[in-house]
C-alpha positions as CSV (number, residue, x, y, z in Angstrom):
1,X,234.3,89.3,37.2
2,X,235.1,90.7,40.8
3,X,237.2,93.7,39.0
4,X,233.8,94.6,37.0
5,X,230.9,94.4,39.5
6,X,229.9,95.1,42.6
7,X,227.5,92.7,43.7
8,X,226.1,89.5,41.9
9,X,223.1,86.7,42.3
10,X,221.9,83.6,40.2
11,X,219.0,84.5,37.9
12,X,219.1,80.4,36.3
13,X,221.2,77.6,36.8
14,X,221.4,74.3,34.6
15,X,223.3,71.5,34.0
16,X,225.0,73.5,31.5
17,X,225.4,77.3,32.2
18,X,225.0,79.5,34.6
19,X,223.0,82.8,34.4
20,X,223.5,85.9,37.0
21,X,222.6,89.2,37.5
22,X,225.8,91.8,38.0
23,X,225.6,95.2,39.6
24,X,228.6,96.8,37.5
25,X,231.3,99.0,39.3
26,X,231.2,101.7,38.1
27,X,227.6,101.7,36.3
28,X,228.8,101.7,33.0
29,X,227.6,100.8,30.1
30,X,224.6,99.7,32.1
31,X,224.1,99.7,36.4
32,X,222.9,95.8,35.6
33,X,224.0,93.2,33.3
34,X,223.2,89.6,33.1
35,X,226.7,86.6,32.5
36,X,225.9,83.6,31.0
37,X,228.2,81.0,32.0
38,X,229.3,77.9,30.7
39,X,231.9,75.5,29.8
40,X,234.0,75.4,26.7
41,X,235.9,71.7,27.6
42,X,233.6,68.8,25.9
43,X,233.7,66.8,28.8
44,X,232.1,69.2,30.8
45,X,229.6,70.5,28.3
46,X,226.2,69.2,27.7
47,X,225.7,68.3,24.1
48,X,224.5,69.7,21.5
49,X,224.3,73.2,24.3
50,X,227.1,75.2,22.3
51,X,228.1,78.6,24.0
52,X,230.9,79.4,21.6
53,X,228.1,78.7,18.6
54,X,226.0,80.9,20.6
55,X,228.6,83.9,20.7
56,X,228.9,84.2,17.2
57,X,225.2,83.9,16.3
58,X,224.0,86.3,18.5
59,X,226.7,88.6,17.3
60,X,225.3,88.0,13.5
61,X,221.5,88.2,14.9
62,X,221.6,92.3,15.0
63,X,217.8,93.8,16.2
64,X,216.1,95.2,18.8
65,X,214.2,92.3,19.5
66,X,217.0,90.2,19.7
67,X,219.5,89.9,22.5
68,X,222.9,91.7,22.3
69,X,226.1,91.2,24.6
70,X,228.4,93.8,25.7
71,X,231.6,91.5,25.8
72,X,232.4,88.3,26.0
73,X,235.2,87.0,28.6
74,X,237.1,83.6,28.5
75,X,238.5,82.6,32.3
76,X,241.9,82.5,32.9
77,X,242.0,78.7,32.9
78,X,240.1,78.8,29.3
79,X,237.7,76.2,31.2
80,X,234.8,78.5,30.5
81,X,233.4,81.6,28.6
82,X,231.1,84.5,29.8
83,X,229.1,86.5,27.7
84,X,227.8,89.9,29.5
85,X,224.7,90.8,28.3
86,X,222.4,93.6,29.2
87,X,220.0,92.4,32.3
88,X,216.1,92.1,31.3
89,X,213.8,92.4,34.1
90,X,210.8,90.7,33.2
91,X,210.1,86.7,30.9
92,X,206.7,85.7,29.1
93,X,206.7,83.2,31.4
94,X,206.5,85.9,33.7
95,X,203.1,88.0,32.3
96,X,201.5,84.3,31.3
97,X,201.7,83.3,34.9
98,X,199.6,86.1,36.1
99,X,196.0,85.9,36.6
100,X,195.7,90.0,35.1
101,X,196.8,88.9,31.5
102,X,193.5,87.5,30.5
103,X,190.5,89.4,28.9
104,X,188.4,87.8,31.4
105,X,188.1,89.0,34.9
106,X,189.1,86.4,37.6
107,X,185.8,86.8,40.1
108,X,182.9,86.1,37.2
109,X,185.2,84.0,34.8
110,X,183.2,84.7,31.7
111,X,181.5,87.9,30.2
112,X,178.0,87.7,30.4
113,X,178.1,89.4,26.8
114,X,180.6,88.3,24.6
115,X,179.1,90.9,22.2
116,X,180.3,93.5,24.8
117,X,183.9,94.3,24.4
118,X,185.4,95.1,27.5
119,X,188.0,98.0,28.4
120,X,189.7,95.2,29.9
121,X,189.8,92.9,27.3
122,X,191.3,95.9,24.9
123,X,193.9,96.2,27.3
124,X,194.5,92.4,26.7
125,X,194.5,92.5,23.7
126,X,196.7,95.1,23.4
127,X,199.8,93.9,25.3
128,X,199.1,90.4,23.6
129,X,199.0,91.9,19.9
130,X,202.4,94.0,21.0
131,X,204.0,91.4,22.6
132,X,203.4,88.8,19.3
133,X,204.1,91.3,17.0
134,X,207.7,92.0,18.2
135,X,208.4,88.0,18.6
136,X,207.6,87.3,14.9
137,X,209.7,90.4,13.9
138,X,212.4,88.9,16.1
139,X,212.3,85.5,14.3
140,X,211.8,86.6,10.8
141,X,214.8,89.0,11.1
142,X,216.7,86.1,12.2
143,X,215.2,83.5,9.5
144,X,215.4,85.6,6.7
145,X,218.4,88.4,7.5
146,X,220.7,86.1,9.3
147,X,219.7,82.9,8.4
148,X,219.8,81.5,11.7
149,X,217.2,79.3,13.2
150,X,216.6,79.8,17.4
151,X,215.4,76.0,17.7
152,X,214.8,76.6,21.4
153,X,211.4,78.9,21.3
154,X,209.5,79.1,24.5
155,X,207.8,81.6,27.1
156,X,211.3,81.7,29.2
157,X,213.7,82.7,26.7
158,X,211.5,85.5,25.8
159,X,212.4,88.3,28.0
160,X,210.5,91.8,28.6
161,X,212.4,95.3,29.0
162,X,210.9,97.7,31.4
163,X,209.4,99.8,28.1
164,X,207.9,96.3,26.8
165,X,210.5,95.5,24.5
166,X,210.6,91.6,24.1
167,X,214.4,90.4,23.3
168,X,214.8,86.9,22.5
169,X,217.5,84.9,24.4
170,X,219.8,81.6,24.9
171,X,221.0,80.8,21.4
172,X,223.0,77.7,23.0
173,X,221.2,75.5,20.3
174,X,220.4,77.6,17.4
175,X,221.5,76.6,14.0
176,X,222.8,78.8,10.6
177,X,222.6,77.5,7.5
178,X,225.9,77.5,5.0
179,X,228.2,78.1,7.7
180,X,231.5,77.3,6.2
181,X,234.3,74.3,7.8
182,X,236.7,77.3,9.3
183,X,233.2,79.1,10.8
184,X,232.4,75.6,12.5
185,X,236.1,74.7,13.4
186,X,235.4,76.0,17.3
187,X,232.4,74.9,17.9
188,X,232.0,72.7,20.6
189,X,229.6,70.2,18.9
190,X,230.0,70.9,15.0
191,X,226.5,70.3,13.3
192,X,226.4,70.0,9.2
193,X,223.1,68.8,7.2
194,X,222.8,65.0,7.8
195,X,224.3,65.2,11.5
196,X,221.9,67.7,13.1
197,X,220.8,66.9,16.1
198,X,217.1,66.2,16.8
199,X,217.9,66.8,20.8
200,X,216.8,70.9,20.6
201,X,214.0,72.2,21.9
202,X,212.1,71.8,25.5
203,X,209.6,69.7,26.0
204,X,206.2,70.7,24.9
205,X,207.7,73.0,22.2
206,X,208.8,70.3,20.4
207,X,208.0,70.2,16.6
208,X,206.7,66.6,16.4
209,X,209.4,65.4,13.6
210,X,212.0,65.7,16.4
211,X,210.5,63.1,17.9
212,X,211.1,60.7,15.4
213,X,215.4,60.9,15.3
214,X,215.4,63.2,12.5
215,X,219.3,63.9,11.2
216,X,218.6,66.5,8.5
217,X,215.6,68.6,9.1
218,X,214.0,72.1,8.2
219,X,215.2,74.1,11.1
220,X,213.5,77.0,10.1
221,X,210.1,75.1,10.8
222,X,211.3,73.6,14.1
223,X,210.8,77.8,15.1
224,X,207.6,77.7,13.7
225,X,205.9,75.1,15.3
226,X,207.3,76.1,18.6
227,X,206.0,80.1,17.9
228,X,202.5,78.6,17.4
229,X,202.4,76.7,20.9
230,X,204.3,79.3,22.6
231,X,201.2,81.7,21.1
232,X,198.7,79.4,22.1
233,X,199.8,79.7,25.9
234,X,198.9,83.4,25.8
235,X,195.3,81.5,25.4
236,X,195.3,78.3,27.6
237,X,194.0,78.3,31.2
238,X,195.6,79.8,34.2
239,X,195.9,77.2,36.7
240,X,195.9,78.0,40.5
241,X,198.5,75.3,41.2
242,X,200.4,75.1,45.7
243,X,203.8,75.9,46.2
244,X,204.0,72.3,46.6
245,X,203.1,71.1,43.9
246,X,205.0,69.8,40.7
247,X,204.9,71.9,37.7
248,X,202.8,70.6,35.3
249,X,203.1,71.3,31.4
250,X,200.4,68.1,31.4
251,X,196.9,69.5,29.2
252,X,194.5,68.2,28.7
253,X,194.1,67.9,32.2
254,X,191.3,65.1,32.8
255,X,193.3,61.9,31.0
256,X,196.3,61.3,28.4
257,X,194.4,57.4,27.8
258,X,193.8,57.0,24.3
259,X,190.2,56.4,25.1
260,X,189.7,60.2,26.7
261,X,190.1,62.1,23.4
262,X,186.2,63.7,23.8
263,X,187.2,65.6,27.0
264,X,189.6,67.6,24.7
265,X,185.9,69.0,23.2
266,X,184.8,70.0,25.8
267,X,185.6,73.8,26.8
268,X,187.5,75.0,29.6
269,X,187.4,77.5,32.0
270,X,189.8,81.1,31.4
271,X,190.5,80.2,35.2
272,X,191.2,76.7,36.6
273,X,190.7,76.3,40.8
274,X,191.4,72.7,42.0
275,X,189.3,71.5,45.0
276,X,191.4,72.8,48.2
277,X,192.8,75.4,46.7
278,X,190.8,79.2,46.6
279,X,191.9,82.3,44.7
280,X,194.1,84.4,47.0
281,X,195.9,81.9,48.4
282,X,199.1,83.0,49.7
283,X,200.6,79.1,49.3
284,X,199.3,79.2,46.0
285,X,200.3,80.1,42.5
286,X,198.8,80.7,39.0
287,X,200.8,78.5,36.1
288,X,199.7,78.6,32.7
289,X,198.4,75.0,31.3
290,X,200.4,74.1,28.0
291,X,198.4,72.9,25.1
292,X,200.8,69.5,24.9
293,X,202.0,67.4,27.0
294,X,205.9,68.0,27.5
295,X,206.5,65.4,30.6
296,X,205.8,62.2,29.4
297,X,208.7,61.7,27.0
298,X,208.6,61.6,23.3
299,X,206.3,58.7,23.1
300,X,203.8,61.2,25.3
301,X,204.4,64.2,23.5
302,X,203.9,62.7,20.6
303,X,200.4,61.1,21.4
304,X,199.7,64.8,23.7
305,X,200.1,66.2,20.1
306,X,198.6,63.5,18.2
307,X,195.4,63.9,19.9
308,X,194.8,67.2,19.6
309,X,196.5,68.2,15.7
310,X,195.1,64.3,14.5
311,X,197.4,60.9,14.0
312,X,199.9,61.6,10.8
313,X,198.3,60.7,7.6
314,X,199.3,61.0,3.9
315,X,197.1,64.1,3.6
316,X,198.1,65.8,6.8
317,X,201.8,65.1,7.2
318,X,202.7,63.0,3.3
319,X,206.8,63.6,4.6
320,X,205.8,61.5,7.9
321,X,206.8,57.9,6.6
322,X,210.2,59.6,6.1
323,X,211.6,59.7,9.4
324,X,213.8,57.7,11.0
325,X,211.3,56.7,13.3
326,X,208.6,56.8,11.5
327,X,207.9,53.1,12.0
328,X,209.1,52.4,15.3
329,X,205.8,53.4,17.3
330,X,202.1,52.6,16.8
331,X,199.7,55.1,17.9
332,X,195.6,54.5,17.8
333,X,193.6,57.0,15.3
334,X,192.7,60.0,16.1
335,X,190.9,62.9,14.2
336,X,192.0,66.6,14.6
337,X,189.9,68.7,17.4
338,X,188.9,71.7,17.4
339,X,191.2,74.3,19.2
340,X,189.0,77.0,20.2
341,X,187.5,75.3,23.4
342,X,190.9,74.3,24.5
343,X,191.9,78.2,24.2
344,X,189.1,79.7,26.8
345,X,191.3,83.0,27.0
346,X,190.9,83.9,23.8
347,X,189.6,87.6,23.4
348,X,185.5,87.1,23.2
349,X,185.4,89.6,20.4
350,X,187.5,86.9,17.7
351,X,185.2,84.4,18.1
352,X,182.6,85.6,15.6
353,X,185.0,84.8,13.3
354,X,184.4,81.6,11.2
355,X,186.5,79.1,10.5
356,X,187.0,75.2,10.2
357,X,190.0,75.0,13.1
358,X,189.0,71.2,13.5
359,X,190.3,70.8,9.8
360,X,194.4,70.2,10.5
361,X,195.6,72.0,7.1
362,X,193.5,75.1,7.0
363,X,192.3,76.6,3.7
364,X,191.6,79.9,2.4
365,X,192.7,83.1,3.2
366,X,193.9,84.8,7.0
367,X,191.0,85.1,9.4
368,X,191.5,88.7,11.6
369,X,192.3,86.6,14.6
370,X,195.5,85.2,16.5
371,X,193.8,81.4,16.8
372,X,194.1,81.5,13.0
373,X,198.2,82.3,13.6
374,X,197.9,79.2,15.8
375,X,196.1,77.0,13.8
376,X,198.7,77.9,10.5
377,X,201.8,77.6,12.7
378,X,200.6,73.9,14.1
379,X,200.8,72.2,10.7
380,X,202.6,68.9,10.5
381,X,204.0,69.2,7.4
382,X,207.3,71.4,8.0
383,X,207.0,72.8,4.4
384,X,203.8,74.4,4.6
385,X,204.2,75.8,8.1
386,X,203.3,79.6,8.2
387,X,206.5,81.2,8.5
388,X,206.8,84.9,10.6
389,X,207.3,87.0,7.6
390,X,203.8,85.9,6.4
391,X,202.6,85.9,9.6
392,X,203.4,89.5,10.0
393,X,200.5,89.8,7.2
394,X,197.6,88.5,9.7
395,X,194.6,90.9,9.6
396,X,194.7,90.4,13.1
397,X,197.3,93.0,13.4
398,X,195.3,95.5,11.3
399,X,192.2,95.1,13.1
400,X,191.1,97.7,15.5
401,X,193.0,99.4,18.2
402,X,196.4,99.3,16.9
403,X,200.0,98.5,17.8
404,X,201.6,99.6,20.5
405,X,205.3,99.5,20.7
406,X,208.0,100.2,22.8
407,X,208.5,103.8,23.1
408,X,212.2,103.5,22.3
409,X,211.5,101.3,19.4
410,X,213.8,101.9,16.5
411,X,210.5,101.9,14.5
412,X,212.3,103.8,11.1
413,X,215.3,101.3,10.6
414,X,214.0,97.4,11.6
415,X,210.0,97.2,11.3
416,X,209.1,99.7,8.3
417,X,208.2,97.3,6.0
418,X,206.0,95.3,8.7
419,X,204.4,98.6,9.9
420,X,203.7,100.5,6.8
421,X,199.9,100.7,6.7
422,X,199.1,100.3,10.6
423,X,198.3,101.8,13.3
424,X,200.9,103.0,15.6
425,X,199.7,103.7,19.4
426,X,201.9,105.8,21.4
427,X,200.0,104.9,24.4
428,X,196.8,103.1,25.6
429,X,194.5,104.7,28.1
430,X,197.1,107.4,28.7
431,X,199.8,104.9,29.5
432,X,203.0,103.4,27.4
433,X,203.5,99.5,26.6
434,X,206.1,99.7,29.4
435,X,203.6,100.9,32.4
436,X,201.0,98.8,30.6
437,X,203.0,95.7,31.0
438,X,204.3,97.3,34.7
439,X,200.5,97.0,35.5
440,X,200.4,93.1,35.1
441,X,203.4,92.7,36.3
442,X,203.8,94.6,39.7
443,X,206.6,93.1,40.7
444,X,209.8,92.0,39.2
445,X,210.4,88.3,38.8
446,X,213.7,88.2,37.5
């Protein structure tokens, strides 16, 4: 690595690889790249994180949306591999941890008139719409060109160019479907239907059937349920949370006791100030809540979920009693709530909308609005999940003000299909996604 770059520092660093940011020498094909780092010795790799597997899916997983690496480098000692990748300056996690990306303004919370749509809540929308749009394409290219499911969806492997390109990252778990014995044969940990593992996925972005020691599973659906709570987070509150304190993915906030289920009806506040803390707070930072509970354990996440999507029943999950697990825990009833006053950043202007999200399998046709994307995604029952190609097909995408995309989108040769009939901003109060998304995000996080 010292022949190829000039300087270097640690973007990530896990128990099982290594991420850093290289300033090549000389600039070419790109001043900065990113290396992902890890080891290729089992005994030193943490299962079922696979960075050979990962090589050769990402290679197969051509699109814009989707990360690419320029080379791939195996150390001298063959202890480890490196895969250079171009550098991405900006994460989801990044724009959902800013108190700007909401359609309410911080100082009065709420819009006196939700009838009223705001300049500021078009620009939310917006970026949101953009942003969404670009991850389904990402994951239905994947599902149904290269028939590889991610199975570790979440704000921070979603990264953000500088024109507002999203390119999804960290394939170190993802699974293909009819890989052949010879394809497999240097993988680190070799997965085949009936020894999957049910260990993928972070913690609230868990589908709930991996909770319950699943070793044969739709993978495909794992992605979906994660896309819907990853969606919902552009909608939770933003918490102001200290520099001292512990991350929390814990929400609700009030109580996870069985007997606290009515708080989740009652709605929250866009913006979430504990008592000691005040907006502007130099010791202080904004976090976004997430809509389960990823802390706990299973046993937690499952009752976070439980709570919120309703306890598995014949006619809301009829595969349930076909896990593993399925009798091993005992949870107390609960009914499905509705999601709307747990998502208090929703743009005002979908709420006229109708529709029964208390009901856990929803009926009818799309609703113009991304809580119904939400709502379709968080389905039990893997086999009825929305899937991104369908989702693509949301009104909501169709409704007013357009798409804006990247202005070096390849628009003609990935996204035809997805765009024909739409309308296609170039720019959005005179200014491209790129200095849109420049504008919440002032300065670089990664």
């Amino acid at each position: 690595m010292n022949d190829f770059c000039a300087n270097a520092d640690i973007i990530s660093e896990g128990p099982f690889s290594t991420v850093t940011r290289v300033e090549t020498d000389p600039p070419e094909p790109t001043r900065w790249m990113a290396v992902k780092s890890s080891s290729i010795c089992r005994e030193f790799a943490r299962k079922p994180h696979d960075i050979v597997k990962e090589a050769r899916l990402i290679a197969l997983a051509s699109h814009p949306n989707v990360i690419s690496f320029i080379k791939q480098e195996v150390t001298e000692d063959s202890q480890s591999l490196s895969l250079w990748m171009p550098y991405v300056p900006y994460s989801l996690y990044d724009l959902l941890s800013t108190s700007t990306f909401s359609p309410h303004p911080l100082v009065s919370f709420r819009c006196t008139n939700s009838s009223a749509v705001t300049p500021r809540e078009q620009r939310f929308v917006v970026l949101a719409k953009s942003i969404i749009f670009q991850i389904l394409c990402a994951v239905d290219h994947l599902h149904e060109t290269a028939k590889v499911a991610h199975r570790d969806i979440k704000p921070s492997n979603i990264l953000l160019s500088a024109t507002g390109c999203i390119k999804l990252v960290d394939f170190g778990t993802a699974w293909k479907i009819d890989e052949s014995e010879s394809t497999r044969e240097g993988d680190l940990w070799p997965e085949h239907d009936g020894t999957m593992f049910f260990e993928v996925s972070t913690g609230p972005y868990r589908a709930p059937e991996l909770l319950f020691g699943p070793r044969s599973y739709d993978a495909f659906a794992i992605d979906c349920w994660s896309l819907g709570v990853t969606f919902s987070e552009f909608f939770t509150p933003l918490r102001l949370r200290s520099d001292e304190e512990e991350e929390m993915d814990a929400f609700p906030t009030n109580s996870d006791s069985e007997s606290d289920t009515d708080e989740l009806t009652k709605a929250l506040e866009p913006f979430i100030v504990p008592k000691g803390l005040r907006a502007g707070d130099p010791t202080a930072k904004w976090l976004r809540d997430n809509l389960f509970n990823g802390q706990r354990g299973e046993i937690g996440l499952a009752w976070s979920i439980f709570k919120i999507r309703g306890s598995p029943k014949d006619t809301n999950w009829p595969s349930f009693m076909q896990l593993p697990d399925a009798n091993k825990l005992s949870f107390a009833n609960a009914d499905a709530v509705d999601l709307t006053p747990l998502l208090p950043n929703l743009p005002p202007s979908t709420l006229h909308v109708s529709f029964d999200t208390k009901t856990h399998m929803p009926l009818g046709e799309m609703s113009p609005t991304p809580l119904d994307l939400i709502h379709r995604f968080l389905i039990y029952e893997p086999s009825i999940r929305l899937r991104p190609r369908d989702a693509l097909h949301n009104p909501w995408f169709e409704a007013e003000l357009g798409l804006l995309l990247p202005d070096d989108y390849p628009v003609a040769s990935t996204q035809a299909a997805q765009l024909e009939g739409r309308k296609v901003l170039e720019k959005w109060e005179s200014k491209t996604l790129g200095e849109l998304l420049k504008s919440n995000l002032p300065n670089q996080k990664r």
